[in-house]
PyMOL Python script that loads the backbone (N, CA, C, O; Angstrom):
from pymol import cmd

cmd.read_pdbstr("""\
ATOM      1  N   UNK A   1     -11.274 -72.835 -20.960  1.00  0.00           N
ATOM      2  CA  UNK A   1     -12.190 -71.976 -20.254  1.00  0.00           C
ATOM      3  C   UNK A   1     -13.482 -71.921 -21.070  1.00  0.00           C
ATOM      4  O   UNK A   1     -13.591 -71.548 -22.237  1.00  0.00           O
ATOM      5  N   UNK A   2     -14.276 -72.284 -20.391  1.00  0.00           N
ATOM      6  CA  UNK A   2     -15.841 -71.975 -20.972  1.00  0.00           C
ATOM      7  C   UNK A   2     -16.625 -71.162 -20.088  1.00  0.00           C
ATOM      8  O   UNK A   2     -16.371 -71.248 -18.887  1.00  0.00           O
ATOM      9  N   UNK A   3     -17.816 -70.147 -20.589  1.00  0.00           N
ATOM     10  CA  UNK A   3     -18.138 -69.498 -20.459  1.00  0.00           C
ATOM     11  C   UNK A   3     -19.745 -68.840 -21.342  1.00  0.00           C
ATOM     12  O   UNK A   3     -20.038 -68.840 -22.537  1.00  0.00           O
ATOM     13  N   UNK A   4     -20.407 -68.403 -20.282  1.00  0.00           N
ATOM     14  CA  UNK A   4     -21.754 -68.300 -20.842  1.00  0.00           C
ATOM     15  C   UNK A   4     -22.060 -66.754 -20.455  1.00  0.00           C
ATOM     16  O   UNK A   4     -22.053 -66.478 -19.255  1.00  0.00           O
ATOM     17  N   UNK A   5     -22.378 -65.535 -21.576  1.00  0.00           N
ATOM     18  CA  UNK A   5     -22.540 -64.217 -20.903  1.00  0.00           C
ATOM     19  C   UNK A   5     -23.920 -63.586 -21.799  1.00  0.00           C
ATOM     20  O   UNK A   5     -23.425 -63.040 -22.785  1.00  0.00           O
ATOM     21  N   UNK A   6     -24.796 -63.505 -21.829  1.00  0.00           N
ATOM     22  CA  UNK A   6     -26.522 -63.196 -22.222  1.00  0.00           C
ATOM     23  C   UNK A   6     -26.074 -62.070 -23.074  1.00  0.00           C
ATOM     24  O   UNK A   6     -26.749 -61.769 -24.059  1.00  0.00           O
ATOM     25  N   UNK A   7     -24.964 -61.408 -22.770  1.00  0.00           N
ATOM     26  CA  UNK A   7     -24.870 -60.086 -23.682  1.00  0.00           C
ATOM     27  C   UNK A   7     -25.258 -58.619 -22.725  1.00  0.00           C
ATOM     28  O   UNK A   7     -25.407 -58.504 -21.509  1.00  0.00           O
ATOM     29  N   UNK A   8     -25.340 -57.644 -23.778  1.00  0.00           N
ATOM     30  CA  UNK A   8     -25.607 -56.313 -22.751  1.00  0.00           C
ATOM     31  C   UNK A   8     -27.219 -56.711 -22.484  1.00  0.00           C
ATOM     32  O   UNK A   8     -28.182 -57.306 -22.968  1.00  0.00           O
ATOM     33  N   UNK A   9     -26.550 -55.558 -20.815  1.00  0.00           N
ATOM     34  CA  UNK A   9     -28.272 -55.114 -20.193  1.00  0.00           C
ATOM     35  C   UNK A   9     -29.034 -54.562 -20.700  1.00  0.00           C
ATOM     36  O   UNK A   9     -28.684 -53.548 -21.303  1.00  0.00           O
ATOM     37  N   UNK A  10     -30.028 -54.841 -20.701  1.00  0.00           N
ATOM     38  CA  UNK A  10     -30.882 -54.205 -21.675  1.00  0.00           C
ATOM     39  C   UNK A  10     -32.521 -53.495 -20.657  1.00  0.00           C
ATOM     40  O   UNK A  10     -33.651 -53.184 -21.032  1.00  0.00           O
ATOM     41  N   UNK A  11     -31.697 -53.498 -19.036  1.00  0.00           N
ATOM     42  CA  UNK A  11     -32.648 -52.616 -18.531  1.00  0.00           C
ATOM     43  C   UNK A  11     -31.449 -51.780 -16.994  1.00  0.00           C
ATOM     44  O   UNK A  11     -30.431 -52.384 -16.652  1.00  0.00           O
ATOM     45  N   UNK A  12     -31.880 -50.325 -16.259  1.00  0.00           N
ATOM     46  CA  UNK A  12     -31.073 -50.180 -15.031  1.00  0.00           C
ATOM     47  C   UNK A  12     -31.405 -51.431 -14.225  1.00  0.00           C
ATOM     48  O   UNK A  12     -30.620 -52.061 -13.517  1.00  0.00           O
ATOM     49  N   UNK A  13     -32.593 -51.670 -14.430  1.00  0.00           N
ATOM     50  CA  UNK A  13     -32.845 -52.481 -12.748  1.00  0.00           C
ATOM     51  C   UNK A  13     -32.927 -54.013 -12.721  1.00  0.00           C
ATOM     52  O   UNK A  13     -33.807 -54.712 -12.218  1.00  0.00           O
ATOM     53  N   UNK A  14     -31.624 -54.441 -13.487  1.00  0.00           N
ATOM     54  CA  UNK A  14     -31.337 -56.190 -13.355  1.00  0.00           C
ATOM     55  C   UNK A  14     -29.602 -56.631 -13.313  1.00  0.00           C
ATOM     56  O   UNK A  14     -28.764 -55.852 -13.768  1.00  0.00           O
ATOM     57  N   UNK A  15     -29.312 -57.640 -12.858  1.00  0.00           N
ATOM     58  CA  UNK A  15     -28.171 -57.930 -12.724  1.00  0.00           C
ATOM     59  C   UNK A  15     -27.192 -58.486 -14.274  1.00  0.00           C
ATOM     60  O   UNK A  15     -27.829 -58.650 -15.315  1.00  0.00           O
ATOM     61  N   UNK A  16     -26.239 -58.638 -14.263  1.00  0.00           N
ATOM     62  CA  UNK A  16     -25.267 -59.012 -15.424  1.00  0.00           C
ATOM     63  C   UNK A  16     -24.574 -60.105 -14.531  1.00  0.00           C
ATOM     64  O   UNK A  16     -24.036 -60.196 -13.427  1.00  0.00           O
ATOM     65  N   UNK A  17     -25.030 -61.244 -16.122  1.00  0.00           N
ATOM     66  CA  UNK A  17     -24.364 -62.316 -15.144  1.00  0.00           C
ATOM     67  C   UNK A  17     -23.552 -63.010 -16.099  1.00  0.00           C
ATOM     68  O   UNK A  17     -23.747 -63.045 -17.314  1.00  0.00           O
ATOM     69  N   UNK A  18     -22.555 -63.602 -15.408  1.00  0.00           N
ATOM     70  CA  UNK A  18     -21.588 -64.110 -16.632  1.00  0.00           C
ATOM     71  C   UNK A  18     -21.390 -65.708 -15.895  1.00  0.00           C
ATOM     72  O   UNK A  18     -20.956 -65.578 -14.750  1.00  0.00           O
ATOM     73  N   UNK A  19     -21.556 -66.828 -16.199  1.00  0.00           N
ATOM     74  CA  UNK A  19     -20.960 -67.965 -15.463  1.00  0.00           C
ATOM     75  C   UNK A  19     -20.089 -69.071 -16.678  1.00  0.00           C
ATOM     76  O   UNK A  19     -20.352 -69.261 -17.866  1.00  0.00           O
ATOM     77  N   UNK A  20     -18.860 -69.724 -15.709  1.00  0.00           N
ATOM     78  CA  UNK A  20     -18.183 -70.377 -16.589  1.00  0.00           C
ATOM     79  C   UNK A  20     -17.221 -71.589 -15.721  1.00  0.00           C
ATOM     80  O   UNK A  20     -17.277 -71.698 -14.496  1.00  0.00           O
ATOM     81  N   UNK A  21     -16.514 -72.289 -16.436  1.00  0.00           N
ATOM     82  CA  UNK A  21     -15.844 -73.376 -15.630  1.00  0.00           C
ATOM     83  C   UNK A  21     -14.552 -73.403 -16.357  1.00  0.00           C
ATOM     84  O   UNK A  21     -14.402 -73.406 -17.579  1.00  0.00           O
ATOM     85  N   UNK A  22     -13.596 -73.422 -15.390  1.00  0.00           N
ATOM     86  CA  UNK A  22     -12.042 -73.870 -16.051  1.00  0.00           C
ATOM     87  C   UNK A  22     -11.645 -75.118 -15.741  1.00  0.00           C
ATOM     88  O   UNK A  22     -12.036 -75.566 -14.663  1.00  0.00           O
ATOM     89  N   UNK A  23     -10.790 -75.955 -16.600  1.00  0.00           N
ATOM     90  CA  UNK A  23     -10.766 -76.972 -16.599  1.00  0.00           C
ATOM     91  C   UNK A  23      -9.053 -77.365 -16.466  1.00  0.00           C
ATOM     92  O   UNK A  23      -8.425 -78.370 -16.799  1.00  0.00           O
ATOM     93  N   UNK A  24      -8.639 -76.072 -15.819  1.00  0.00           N
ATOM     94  CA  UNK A  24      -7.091 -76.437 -15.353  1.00  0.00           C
ATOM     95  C   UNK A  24      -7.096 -76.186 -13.710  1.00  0.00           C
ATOM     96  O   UNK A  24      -7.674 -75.165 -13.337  1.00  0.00           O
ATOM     97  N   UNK A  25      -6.633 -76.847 -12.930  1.00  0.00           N
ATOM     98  CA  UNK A  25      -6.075 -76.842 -11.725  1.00  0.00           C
ATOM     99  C   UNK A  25      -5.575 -75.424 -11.051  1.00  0.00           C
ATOM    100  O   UNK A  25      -5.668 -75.006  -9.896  1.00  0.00           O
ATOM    101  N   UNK A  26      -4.900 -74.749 -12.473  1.00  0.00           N
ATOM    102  CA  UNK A  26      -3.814 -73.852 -12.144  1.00  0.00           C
ATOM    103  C   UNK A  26      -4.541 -72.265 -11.928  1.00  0.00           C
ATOM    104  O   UNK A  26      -3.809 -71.346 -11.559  1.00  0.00           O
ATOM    105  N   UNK A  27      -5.914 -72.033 -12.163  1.00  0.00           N
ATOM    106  CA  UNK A  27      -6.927 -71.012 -12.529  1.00  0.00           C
ATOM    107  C   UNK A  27      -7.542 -70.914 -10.488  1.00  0.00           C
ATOM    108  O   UNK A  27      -8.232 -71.653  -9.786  1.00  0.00           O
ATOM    109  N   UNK A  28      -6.901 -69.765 -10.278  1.00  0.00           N
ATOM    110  CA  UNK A  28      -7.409 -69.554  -8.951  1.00  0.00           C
ATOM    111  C   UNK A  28      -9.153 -68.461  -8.983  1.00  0.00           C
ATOM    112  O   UNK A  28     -10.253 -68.554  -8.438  1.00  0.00           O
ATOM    113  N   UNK A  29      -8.467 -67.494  -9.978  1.00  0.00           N
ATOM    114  CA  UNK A  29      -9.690 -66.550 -10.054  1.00  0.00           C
ATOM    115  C   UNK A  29     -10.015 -66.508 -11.317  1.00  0.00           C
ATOM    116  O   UNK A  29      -9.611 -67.232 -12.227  1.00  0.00           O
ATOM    117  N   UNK A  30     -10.990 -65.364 -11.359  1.00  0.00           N
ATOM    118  CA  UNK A  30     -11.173 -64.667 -12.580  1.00  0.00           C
ATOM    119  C   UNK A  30     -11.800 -63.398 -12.654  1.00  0.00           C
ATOM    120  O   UNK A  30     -12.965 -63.213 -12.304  1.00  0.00           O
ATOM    121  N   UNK A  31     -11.062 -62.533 -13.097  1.00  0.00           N
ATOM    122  CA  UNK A  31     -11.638 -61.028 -13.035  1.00  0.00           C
ATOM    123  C   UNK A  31     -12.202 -60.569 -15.090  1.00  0.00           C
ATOM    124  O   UNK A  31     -11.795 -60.629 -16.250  1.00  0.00           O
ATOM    125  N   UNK A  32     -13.399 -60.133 -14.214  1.00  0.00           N
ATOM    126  CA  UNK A  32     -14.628 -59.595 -15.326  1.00  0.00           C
ATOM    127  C   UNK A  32     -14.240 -58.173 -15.757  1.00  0.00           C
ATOM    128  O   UNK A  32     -14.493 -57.435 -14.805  1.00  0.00           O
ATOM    129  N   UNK A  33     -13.727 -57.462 -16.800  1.00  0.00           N
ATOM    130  CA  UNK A  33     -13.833 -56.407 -16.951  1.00  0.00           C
ATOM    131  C   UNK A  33     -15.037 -55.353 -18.125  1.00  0.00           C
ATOM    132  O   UNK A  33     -15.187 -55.190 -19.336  1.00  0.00           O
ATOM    133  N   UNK A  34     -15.591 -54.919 -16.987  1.00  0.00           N
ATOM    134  CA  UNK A  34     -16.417 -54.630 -17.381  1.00  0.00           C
ATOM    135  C   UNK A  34     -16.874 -53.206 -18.680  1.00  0.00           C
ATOM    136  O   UNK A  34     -16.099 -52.251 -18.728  1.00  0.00           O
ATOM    137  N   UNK A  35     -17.889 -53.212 -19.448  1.00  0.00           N
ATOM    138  CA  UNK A  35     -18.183 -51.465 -20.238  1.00  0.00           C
ATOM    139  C   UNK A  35     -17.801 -50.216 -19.539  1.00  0.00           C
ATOM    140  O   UNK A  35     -17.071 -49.286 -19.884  1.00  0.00           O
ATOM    141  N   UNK A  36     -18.596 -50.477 -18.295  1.00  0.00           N
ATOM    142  CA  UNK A  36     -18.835 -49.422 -17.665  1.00  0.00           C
ATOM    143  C   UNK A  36     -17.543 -49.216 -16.569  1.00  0.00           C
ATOM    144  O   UNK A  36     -17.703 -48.525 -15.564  1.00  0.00           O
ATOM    145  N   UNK A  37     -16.140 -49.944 -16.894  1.00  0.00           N
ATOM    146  CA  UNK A  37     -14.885 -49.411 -16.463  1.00  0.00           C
ATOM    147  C   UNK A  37     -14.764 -50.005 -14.946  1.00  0.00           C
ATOM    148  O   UNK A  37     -14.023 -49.594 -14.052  1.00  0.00           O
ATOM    149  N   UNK A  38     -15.756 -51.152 -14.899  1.00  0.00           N
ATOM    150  CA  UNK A  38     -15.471 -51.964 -13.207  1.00  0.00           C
ATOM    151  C   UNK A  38     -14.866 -53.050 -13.877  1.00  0.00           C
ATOM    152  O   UNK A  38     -14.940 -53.480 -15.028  1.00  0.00           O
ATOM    153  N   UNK A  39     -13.943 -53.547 -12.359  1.00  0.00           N
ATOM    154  CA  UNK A  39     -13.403 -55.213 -12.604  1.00  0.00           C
ATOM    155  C   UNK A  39     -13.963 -55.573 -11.558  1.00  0.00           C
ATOM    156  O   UNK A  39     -13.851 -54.851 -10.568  1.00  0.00           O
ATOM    157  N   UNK A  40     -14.671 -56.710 -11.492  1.00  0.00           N
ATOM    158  CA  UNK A  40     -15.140 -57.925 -10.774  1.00  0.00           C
ATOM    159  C   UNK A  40     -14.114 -58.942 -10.225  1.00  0.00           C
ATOM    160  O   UNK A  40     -13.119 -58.957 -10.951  1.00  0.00           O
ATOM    161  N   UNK A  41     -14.054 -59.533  -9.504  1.00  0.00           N
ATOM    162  CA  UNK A  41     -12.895 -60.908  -9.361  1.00  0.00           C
ATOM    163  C   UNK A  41     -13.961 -61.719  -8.775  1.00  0.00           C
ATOM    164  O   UNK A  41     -14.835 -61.170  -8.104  1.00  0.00           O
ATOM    165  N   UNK A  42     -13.960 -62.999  -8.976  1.00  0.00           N
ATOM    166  CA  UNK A  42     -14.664 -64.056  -8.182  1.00  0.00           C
ATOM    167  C   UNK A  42     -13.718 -65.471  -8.321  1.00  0.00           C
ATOM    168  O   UNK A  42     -13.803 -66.107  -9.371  1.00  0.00           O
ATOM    169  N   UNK A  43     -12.956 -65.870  -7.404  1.00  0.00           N
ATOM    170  CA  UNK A  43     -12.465 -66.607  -7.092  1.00  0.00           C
ATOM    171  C   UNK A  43     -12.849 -68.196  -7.650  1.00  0.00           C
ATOM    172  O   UNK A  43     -13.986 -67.897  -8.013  1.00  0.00           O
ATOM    173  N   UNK A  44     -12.763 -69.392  -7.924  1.00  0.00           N
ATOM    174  CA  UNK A  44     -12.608 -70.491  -8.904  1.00  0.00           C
ATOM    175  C   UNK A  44     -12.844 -71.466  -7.547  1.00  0.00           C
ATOM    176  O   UNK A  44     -12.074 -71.604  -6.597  1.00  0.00           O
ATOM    177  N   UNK A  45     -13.952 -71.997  -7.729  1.00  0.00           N
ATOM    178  CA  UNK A  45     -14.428 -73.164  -6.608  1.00  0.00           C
ATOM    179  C   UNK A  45     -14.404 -74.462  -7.733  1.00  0.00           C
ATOM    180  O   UNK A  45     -14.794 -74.168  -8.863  1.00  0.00           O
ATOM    181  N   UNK A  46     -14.054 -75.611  -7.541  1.00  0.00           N
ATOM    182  CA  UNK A  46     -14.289 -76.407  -7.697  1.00  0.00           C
ATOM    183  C   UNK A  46     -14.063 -76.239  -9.653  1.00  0.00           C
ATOM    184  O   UNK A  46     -14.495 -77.104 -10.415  1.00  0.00           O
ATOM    185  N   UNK A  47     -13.833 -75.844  -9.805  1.00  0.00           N
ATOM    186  CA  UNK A  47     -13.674 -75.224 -11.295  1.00  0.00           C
ATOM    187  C   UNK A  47     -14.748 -74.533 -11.733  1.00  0.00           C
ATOM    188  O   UNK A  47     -15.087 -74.523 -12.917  1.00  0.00           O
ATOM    189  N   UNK A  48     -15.242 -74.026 -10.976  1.00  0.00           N
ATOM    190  CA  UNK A  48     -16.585 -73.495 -11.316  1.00  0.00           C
ATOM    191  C   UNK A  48     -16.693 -71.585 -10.704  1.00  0.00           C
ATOM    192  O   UNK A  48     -16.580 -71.377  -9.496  1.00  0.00           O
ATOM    193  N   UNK A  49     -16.898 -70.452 -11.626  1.00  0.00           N
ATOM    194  CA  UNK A  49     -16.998 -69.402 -11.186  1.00  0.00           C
ATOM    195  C   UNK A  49     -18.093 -68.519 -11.814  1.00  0.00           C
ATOM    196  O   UNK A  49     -18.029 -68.361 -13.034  1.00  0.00           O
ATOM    197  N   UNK A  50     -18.894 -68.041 -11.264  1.00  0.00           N
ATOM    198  CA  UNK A  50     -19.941 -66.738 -11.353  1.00  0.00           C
ATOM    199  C   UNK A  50     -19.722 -65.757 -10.881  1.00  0.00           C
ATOM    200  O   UNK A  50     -19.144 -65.535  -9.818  1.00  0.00           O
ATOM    201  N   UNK A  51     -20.587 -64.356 -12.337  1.00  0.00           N
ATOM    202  CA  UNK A  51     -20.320 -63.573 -11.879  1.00  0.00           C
ATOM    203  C   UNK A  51     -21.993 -62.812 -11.898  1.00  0.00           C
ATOM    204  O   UNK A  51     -22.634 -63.071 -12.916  1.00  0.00           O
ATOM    205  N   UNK A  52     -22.591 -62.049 -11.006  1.00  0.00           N
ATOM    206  CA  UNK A  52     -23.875 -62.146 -10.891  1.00  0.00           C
ATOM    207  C   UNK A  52     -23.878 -60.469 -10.133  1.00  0.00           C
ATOM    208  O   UNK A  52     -24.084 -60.413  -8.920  1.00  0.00           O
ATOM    209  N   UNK A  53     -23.587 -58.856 -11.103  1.00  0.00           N
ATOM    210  CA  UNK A  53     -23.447 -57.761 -10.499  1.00  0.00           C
ATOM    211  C   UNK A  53     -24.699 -56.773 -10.807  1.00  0.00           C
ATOM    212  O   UNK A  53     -25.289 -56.500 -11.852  1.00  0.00           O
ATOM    213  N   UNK A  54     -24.806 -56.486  -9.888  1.00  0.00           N
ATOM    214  CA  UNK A  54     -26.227 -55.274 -10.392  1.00  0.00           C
ATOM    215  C   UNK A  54     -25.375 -54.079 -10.983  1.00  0.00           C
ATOM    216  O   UNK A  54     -24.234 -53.648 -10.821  1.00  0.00           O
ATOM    217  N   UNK A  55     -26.614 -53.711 -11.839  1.00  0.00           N
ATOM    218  CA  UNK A  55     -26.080 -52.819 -13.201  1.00  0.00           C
ATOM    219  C   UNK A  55     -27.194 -51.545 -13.007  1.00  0.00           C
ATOM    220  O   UNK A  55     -28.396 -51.685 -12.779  1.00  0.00           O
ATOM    221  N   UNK A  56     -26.458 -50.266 -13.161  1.00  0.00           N
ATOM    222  CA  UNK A  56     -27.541 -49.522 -12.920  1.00  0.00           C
ATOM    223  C   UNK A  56     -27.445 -48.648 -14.680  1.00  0.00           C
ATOM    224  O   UNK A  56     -27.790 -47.470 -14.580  1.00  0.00           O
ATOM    225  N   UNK A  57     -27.088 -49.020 -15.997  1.00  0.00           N
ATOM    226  CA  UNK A  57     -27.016 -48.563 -16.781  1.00  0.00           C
ATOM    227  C   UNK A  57     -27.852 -49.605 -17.711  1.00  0.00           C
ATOM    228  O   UNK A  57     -28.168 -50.671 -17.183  1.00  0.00           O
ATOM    229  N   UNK A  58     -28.241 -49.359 -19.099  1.00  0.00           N
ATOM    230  CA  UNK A  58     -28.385 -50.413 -19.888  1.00  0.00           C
ATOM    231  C   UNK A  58     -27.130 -50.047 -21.258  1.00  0.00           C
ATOM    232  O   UNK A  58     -26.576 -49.054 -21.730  1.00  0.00           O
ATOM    233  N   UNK A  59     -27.148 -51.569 -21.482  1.00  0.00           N
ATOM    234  CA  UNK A  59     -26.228 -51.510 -22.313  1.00  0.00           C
ATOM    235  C   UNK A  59     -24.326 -52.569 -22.008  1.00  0.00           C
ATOM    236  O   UNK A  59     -23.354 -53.053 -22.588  1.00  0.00           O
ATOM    237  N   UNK A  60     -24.992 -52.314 -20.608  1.00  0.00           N
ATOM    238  CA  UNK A  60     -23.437 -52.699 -19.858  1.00  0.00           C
ATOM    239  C   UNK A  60     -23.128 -54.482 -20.384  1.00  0.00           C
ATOM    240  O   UNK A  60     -23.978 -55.314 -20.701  1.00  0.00           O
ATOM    241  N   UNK A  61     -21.675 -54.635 -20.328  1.00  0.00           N
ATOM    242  CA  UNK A  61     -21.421 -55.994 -20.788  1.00  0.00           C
ATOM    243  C   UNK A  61     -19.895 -56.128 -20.360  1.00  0.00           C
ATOM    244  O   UNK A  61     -19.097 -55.196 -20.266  1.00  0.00           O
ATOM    245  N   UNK A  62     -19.660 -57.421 -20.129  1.00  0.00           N
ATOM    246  CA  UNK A  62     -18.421 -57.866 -20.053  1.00  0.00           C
ATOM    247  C   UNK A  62     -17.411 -57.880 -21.168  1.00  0.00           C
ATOM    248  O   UNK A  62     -17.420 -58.835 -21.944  1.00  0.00           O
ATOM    249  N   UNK A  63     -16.538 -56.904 -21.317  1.00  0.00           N
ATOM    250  CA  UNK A  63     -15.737 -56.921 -22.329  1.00  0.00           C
ATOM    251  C   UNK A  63     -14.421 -58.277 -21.978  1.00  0.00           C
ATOM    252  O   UNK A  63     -14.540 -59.423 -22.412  1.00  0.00           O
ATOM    253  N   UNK A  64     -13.770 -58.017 -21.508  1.00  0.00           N
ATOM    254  CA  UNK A  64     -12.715 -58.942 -21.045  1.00  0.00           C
ATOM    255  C   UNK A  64     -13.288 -59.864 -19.858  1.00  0.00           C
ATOM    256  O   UNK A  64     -14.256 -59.669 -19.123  1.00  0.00           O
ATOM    257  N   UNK A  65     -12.395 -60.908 -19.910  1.00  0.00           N
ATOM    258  CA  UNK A  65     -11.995 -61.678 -18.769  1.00  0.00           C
ATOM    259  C   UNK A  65     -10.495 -61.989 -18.949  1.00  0.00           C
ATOM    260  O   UNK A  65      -9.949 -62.182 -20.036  1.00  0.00           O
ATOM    261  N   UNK A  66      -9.853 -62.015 -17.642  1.00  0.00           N
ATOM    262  CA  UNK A  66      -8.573 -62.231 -17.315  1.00  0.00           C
ATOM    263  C   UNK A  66      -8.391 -63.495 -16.074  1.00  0.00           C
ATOM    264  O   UNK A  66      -8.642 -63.296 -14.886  1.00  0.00           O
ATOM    265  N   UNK A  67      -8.121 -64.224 -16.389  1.00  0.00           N
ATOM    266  CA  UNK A  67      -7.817 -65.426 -15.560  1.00  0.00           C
ATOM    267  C   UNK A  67      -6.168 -65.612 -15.250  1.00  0.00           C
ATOM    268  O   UNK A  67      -5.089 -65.595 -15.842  1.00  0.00           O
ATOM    269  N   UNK A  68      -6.823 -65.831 -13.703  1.00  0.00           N
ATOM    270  CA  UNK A  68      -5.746 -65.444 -12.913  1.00  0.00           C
ATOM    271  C   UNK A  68      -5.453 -67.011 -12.190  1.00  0.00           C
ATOM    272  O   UNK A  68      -6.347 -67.826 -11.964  1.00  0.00           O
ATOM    273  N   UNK A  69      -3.958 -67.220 -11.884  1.00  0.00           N
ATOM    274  CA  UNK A  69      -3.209 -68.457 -11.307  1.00  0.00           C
ATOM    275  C   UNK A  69      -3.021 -68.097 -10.051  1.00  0.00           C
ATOM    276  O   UNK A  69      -3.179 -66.944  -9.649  1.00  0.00           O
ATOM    277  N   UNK A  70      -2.674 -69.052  -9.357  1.00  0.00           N
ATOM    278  CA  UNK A  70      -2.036 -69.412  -8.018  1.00  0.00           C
ATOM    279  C   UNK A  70      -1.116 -68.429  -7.398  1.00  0.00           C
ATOM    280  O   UNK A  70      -1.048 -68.110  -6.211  1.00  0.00           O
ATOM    281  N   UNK A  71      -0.449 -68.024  -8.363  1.00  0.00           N
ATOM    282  CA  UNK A  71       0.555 -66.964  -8.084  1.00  0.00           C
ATOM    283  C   UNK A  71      -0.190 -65.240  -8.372  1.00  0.00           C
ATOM    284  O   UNK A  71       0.312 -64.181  -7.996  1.00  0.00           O
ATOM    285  N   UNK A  72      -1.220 -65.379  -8.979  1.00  0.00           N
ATOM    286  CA  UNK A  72      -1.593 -64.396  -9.040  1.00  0.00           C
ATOM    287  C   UNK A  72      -1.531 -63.194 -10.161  1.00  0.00           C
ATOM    288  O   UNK A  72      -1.940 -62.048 -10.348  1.00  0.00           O
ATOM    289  N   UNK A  73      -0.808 -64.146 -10.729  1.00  0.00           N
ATOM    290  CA  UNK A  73      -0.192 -63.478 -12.835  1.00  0.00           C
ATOM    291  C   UNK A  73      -1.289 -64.002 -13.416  1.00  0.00           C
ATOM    292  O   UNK A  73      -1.910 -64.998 -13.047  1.00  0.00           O
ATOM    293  N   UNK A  74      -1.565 -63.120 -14.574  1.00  0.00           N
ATOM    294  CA  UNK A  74      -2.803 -63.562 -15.320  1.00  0.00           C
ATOM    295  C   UNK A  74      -2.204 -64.976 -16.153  1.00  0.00           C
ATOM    296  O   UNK A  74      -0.996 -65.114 -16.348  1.00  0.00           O
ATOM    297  N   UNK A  75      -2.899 -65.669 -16.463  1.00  0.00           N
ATOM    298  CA  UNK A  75      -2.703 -66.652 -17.224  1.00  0.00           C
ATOM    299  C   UNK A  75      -3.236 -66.672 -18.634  1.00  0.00           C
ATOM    300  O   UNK A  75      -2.711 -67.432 -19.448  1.00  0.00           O
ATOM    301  N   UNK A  76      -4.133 -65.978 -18.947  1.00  0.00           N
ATOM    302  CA  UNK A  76      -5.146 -65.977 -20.177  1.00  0.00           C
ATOM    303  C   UNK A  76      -5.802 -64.943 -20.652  1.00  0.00           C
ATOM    304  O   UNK A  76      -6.670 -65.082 -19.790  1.00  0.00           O
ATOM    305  N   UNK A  77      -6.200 -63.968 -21.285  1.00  0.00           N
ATOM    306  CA  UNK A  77      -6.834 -62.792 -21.404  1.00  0.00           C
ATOM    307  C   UNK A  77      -8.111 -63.038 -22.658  1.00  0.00           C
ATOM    308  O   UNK A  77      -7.821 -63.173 -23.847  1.00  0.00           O
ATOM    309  N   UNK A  78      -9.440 -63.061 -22.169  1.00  0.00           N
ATOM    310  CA  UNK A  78     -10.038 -63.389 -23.255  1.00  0.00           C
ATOM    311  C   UNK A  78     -11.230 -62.189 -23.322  1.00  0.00           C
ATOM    312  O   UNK A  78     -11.837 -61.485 -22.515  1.00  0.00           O
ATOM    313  N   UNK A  79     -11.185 -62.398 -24.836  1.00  0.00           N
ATOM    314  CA  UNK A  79     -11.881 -61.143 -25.243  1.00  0.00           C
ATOM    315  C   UNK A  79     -13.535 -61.568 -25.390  1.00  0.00           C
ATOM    316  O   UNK A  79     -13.771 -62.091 -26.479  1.00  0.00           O
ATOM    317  N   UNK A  80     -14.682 -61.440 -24.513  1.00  0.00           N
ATOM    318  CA  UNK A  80     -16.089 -61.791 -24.491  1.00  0.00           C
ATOM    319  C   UNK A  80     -17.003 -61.867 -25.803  1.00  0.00           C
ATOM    320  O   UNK A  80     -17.467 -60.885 -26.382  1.00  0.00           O
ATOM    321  N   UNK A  81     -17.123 -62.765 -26.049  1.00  0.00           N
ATOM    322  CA  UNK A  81     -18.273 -62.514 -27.351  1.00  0.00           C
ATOM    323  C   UNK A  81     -19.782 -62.907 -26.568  1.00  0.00           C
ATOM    324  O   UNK A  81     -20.204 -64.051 -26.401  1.00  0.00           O
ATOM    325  N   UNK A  82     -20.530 -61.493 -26.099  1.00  0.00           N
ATOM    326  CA  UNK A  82     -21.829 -62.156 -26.250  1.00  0.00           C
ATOM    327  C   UNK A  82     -22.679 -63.766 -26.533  1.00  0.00           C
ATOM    328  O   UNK A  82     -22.458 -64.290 -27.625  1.00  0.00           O
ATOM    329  N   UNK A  83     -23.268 -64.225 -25.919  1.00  0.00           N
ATOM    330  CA  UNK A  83     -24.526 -65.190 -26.784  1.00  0.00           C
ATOM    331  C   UNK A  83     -25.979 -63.780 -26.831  1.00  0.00           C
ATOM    332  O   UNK A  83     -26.668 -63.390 -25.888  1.00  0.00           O
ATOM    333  N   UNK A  84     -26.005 -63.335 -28.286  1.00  0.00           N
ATOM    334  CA  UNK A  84     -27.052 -62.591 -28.263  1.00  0.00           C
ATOM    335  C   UNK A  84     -28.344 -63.752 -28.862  1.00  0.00           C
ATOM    336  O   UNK A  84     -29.510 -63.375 -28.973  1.00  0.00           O
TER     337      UNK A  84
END
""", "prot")
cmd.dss("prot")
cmd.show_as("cartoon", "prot")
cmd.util.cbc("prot")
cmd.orient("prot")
């Protein structure tokens, strides 16, 4: 799993975007869990998934991602490190 996330918002009025590609077959989704206590899911096209949410706080960031299989069990739990 690779993955690209800018780090926290650093204004209310812009989006948080996280984009990344999995490189197993078996990766249906992937849910974003977020600072501010939301989960995101965006589903795995082509091995390819974004996540692109308006943020009305600054500061907010993707703590986790959880990647999810076919069946719907997580497969992976990864803990976000910023690119600051």
């Amino acid at each position: 799993m690779e993955y690209s996330h800018a780090g926290p918002t650093q204004s209310v009025h812009t989006s948080l975007i996280l984009l990344g590609q999995s490189h197993s077959t078996e990766v249906a989704a992937v849910e974003a869990v977020l600072s501010d206590g939301r989960t995101l899911r965006n589903e795995v096209t082509n091995g390819l998934f974004v996540f692109d949410a308006p943020i009305q706080a600054v500061g907010v960031k993707v703590d986790e991602l959880k990647v999810i299989g076919r069946d719907n069990q997580i497969l992976q739990l990864i803990e976000v490190k910023p690119n600051y």
